[in-house]
C-alpha positions in Angstrom: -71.6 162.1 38.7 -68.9 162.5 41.2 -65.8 165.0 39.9 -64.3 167.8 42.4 -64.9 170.7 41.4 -61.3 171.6 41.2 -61.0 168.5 38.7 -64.3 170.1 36.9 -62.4 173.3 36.3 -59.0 171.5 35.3 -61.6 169.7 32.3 -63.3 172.9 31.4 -59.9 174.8 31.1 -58.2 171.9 28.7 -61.4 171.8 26.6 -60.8 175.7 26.1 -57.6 174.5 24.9 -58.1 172.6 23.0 -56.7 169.6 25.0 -58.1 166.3 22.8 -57.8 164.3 26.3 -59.7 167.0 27.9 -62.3 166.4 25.5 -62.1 163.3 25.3 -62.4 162.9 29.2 -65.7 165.4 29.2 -67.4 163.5 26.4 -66.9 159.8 28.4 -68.0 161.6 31.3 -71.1 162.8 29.9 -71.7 160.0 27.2 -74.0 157.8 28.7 -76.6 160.8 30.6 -76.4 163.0 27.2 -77.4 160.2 24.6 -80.3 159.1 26.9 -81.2 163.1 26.6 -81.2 162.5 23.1 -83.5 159.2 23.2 -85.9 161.3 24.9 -86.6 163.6 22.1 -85.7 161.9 18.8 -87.6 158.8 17.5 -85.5 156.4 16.4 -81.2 155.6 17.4 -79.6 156.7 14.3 -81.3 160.5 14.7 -80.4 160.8 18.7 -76.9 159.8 18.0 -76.7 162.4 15.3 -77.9 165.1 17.7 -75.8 163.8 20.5 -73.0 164.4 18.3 -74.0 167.5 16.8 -74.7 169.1 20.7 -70.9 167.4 21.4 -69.6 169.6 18.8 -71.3 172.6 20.3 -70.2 172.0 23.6 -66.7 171.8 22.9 -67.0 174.9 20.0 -69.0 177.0 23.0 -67.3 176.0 26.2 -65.9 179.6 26.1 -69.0 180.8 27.4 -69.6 178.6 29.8 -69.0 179.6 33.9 -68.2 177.2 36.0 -69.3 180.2 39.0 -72.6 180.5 37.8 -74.0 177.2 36.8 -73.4 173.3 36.8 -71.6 171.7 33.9 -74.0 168.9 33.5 -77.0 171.3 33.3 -75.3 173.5 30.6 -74.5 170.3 28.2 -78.0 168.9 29.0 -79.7 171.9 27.5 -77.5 172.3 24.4 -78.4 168.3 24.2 -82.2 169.5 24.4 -81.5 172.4 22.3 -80.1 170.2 19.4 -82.1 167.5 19.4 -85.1 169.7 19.0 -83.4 171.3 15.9 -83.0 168.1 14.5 -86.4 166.9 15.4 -87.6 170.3 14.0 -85.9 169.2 10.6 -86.9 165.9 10.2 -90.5 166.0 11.3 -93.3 168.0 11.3 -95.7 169.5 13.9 -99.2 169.2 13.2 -100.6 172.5 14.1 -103.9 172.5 16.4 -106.1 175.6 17.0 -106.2 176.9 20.3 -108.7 175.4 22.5 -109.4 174.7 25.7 -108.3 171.8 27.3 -108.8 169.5 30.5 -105.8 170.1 32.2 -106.0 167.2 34.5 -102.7 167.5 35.9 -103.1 164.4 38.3 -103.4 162.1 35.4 -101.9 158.8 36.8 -103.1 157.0 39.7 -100.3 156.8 41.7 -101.1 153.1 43.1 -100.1 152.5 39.1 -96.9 154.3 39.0 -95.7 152.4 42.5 -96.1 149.3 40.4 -94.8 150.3 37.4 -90.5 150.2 36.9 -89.4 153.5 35.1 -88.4 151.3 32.1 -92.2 150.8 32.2 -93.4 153.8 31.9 -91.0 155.0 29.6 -91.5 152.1 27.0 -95.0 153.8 27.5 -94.3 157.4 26.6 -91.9 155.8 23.5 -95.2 154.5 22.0 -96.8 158.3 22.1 -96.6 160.2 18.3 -93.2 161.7 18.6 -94.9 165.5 18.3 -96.4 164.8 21.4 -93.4 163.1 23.1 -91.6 165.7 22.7 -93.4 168.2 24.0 -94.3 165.8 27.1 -90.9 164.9 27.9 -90.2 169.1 27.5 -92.8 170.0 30.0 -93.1 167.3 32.5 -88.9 165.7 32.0 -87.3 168.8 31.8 -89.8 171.7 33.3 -90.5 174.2 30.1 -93.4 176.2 29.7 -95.5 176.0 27.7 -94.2 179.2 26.2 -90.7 178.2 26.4 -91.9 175.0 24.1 -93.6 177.0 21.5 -90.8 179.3 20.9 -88.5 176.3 21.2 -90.7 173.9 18.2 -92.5 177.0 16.5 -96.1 176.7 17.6 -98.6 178.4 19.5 -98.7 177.9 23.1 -102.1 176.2 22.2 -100.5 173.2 20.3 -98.5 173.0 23.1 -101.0 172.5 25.4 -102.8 170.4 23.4 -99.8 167.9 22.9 -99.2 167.5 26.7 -103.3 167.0 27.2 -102.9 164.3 24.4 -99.8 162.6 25.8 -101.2 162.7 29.4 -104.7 160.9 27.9 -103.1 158.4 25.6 -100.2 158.2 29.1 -103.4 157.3 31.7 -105.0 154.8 29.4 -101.1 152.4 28.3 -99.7 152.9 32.0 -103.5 151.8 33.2 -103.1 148.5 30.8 -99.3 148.1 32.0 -100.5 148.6 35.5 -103.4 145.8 35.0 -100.8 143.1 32.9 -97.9 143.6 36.0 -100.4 142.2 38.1 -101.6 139.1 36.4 -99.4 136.3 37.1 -97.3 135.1 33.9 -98.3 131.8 32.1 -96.6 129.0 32.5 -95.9 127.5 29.1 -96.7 123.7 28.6 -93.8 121.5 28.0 
């Protein structure tokens, strides 16, 4: 996203304001990098665009608090995005609780040859497939960098779930981008005319 900062300041001010152009001029700006945020954590369209809209409304309610001095715009909406979304998903489904155990916590779980052939759209068809308890606490921990105590407090379960989850999604991850991996490699069939 390339905006001045001066022009930055200009759009926070006019939202504080109230300025409907303002707003409308943050939400384009944001629209297309905030609704994929949403994708991320919600299972189906009609759900992400409800949070998307819901975290909109938040942004422009909270903007107040926001400081352009000690933190980057983008990063601020992003995490009410996340924030919302997880309400949402919070709501609408349920986590299935898993007693705390311990796990393999193979943290290199994707041979990397893979991943070099595999596009992003790839891989993240891939992690779409994964129960959406376990998606979301994947795309928390390795997307967006939360703890694994900062995800329990976030969806209300122990830090074991947690860790459980991301063991899960990395297992189920290895064996789909593996199969991926193998079918971008076969040459495509010609079909007969």
């Amino acid at each position: 996203m390339n905006i001045s900062g001066k022009r930055l300041e200009k759009l926070v001010k006019g939202c504080i304001d109230n300025d409907r152009k303002a707003q409308e001029e943050l939400y384009k700006l944001f629209y297309a990098d905030m609704l994929r945020v949403c994708l991320n954590y919600l299972p189906d369209d009609g759900l992400a665009r409800e949070a998307f809209n819901a975290g909109f409304l938040k942004v422009f309610q909270s903007i107040r608090s926001f400081d352009i001095r000690k933190g980057e715009l983008g990063g601020w909406i992003r995490k009410i995005m996340i924030y919302t979304a997880i309400d949402l998903f919070r709501q609408e489904l349920k986590f299935e609780r898993i007693d705390d155990q311990p796990l393999d916590t193979d943290d290199f779980f994707i041979p990397p040859e893979a991943l070099e052939r595999l596009q992003f759209a790839d891989i993240l068809t891939q992690v779409r497939t994964l129960p959406y308890a376990t998606q979301t606490v994947f795309n928390l921990s390795v997307i967006d960098g939360f703890s694994h105590k900062e995800i329990s407090e976030q969806l209300n379960i122990s830090e074991g779930t947690s860790r459980w989850h991301l063991a899960e999604a990395k297992s189920k991850l290895r064996v789909l981008l593996q199969k991926a991996d193998q079918n971008a490699g076969k040459p495509k069939e010609r079909s007969e005319k």
